[in-house]
VEXZALO-161123 format. One record per residue: residue in three letters; chain; x, y, z of N, C-alpha, C in turn. Coordinates in Angstrom, 2 decimals. Layout:
N
SITE | ALA | A | X | Y | Z | X | Y | Z | X | Y | Z
...
This chain:
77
SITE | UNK | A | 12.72 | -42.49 | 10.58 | 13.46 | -41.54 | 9.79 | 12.62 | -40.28 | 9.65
SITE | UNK | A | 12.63 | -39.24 | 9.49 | 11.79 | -37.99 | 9.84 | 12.95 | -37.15 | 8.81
SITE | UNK | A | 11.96 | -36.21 | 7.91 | 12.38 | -35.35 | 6.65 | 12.04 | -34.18 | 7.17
SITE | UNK | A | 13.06 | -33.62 | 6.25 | 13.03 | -32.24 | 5.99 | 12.12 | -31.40 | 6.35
SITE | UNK | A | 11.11 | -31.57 | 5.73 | 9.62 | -30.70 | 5.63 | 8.29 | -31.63 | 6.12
SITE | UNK | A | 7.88 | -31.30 | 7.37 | 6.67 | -31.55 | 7.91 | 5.63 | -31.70 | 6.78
SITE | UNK | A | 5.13 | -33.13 | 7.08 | 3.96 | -33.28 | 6.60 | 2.81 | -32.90 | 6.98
SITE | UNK | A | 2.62 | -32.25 | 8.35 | 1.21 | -31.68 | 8.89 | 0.87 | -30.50 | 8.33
SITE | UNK | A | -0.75 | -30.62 | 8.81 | -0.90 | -29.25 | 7.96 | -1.08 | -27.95 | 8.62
SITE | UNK | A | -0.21 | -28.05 | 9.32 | 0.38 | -26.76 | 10.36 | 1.45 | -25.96 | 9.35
SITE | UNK | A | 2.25 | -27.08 | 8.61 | 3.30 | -26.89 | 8.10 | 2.85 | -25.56 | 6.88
SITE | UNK | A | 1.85 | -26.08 | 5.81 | 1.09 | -25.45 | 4.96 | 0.21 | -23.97 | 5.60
SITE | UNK | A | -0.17 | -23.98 | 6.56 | -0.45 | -22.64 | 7.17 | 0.96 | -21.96 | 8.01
SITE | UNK | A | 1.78 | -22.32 | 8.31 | 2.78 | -21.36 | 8.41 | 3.41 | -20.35 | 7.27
SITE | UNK | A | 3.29 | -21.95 | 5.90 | 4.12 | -21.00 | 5.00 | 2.76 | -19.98 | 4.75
SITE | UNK | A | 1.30 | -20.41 | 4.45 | 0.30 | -19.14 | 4.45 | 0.58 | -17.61 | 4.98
SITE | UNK | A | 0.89 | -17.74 | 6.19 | 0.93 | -16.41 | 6.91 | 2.12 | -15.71 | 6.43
SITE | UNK | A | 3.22 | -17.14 | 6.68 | 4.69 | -15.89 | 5.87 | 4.33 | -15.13 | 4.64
SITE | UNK | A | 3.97 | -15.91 | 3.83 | 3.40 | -15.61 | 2.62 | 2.64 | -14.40 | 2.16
SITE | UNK | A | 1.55 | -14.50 | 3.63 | 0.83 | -13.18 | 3.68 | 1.35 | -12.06 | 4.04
SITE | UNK | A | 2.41 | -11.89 | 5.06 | 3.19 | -10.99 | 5.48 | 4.02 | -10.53 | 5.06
SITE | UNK | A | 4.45 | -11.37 | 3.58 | 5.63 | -11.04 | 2.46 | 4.42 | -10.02 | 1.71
SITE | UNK | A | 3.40 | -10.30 | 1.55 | 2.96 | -9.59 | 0.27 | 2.30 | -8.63 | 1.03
SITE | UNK | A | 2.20 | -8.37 | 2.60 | 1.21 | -7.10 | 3.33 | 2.44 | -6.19 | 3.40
SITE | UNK | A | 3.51 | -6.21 | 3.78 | 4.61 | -5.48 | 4.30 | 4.96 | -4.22 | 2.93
SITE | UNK | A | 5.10 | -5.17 | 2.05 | 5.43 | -4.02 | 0.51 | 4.47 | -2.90 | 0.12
SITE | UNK | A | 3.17 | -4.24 | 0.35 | 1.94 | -2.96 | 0.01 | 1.84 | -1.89 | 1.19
SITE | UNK | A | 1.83 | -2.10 | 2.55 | 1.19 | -1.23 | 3.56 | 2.80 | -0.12 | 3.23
SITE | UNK | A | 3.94 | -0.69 | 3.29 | 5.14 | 0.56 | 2.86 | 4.30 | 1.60 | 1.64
SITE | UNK | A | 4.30 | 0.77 | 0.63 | 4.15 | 1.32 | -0.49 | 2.77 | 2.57 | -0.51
SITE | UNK | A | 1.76 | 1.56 | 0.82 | 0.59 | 3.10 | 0.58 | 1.02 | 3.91 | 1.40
SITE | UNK | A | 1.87 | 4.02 | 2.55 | 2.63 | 4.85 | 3.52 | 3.39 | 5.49 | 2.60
SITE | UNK | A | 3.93 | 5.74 | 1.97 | 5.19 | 6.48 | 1.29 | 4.56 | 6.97 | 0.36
SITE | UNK | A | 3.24 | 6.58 | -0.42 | 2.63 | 7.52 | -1.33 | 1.54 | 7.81 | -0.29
SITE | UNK | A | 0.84 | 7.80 | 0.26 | 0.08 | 8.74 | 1.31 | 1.32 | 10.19 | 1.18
SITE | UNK | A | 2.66 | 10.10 | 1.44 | 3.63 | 10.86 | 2.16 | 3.76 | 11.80 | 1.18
SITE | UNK | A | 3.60 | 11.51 | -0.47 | 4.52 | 12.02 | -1.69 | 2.57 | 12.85 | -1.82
SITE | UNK | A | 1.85 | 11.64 | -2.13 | 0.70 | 12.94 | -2.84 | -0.05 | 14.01 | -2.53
SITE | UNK | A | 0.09 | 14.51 | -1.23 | 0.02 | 15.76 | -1.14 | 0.59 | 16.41 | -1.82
SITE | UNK | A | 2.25 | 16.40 | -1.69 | 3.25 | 17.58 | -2.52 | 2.86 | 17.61 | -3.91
SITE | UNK | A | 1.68 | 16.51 | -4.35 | 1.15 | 16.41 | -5.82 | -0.16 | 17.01 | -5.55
SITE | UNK | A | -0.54 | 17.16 | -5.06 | -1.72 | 17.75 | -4.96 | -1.51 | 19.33 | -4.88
SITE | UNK | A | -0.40 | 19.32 | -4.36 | -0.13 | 21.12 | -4.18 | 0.04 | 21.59 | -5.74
SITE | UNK | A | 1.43 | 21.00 | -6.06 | 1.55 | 20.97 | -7.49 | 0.99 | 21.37 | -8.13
SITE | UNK | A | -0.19 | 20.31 | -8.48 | -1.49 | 20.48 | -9.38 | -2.32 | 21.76 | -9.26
SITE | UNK | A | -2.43 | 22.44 | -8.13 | -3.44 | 23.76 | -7.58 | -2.13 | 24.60 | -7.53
SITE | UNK | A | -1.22 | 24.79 | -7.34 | -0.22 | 25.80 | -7.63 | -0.44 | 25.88 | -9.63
SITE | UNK | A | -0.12 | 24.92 | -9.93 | -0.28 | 25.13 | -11.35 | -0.78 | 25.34 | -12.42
SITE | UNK | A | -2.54 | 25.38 | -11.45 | -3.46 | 25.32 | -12.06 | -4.26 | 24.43 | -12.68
SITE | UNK | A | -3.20 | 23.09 | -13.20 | -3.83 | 22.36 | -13.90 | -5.33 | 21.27 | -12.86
SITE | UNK | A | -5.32 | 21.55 | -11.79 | -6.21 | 21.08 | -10.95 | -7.69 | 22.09 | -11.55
SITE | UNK | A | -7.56 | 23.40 | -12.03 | -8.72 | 24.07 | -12.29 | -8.91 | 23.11 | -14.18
SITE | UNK | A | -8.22 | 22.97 | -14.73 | -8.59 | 22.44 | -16.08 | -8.97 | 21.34 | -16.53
SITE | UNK | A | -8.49 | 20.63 | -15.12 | -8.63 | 19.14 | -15.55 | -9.33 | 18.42 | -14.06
SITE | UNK | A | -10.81 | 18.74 | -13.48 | -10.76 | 18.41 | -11.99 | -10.62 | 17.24 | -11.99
SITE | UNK | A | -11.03 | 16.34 | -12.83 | -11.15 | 14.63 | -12.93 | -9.48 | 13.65 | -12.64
SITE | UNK | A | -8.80 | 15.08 | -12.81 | -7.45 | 14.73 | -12.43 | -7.17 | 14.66 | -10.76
SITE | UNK | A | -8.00 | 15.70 | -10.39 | -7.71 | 16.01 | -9.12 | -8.22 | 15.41 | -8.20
SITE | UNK | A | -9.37 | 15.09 | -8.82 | -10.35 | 13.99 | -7.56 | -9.67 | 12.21 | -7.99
SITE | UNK | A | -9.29 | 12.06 | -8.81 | -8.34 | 10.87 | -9.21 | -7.12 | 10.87 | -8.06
SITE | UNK | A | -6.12 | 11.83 | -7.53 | -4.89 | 12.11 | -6.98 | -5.34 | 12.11 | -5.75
SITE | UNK | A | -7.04 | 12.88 | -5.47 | -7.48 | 12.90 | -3.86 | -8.06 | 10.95 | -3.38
SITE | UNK | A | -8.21 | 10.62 | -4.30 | -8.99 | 9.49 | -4.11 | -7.50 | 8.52 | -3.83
SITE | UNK | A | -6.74 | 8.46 | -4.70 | -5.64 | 7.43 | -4.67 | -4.73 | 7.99 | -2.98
SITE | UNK | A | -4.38 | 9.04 | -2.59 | -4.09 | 9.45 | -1.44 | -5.13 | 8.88 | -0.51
SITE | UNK | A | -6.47 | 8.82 | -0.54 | -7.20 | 7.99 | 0.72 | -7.48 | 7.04 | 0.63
SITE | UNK | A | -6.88 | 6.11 | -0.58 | -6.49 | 4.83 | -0.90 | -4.94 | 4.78 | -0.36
SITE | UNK | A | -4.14 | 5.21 | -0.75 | -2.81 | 5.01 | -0.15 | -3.24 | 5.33 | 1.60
SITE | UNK | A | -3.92 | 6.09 | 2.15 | -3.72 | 6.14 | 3.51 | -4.59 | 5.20 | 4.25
SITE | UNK | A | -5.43 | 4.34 | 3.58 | -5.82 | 3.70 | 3.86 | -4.78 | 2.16 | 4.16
SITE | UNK | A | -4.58 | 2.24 | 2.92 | -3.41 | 0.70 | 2.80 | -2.37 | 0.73 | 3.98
SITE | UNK | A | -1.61 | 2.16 | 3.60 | -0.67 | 2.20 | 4.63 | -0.85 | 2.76 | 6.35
SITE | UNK | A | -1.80 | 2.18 | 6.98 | -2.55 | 2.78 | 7.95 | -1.00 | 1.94 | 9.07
SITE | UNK | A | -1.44 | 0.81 | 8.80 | -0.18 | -0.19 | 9.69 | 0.75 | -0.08 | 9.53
SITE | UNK | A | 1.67 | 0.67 | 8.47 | 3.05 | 0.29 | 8.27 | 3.94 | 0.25 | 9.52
SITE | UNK | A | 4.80 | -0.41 | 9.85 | 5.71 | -0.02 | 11.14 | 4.85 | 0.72 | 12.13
SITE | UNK | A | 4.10 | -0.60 | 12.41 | 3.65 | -0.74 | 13.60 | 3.95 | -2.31 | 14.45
């Protein structure tokens, strides 16, 4: 008689990888699409000045952009 769900432990590393590829896909989108948006925030900020009043803001917005372009290096690939 043979069930449903494999008892080997092939079975347990398949669901691993899906698993991993459920939770890489959202993040690598998610740093691709803000890589995309924080520039136009970065302009913002130096159009408005508030980049001269507050720099800790600005190196915060430059840092998270080469964190987002980092993450999203793979997306749709």
């Amino acid at each position: 008689m043979s069930s449903a769900f494999p008892s080997d432990s092939t079975a347990g590393a398949d669901r691993g990888i899906s698993l991993r590829t459920a939770v890489k896909y959202p993040l690598r989108a998610l740093g691709f699409w803000a890589a995309v948006v924080l520039p136009f925030v970065l302009l913002w900020l130096i159009v408005s000045g508030i980049a001269q009043q507050s720099p800790t803001i600005l190196t915060g917005v430059v840092s998270a952009n080469v964190a987002a372009l980092v993450l999203g290096r793979e997306y749709k690939r």
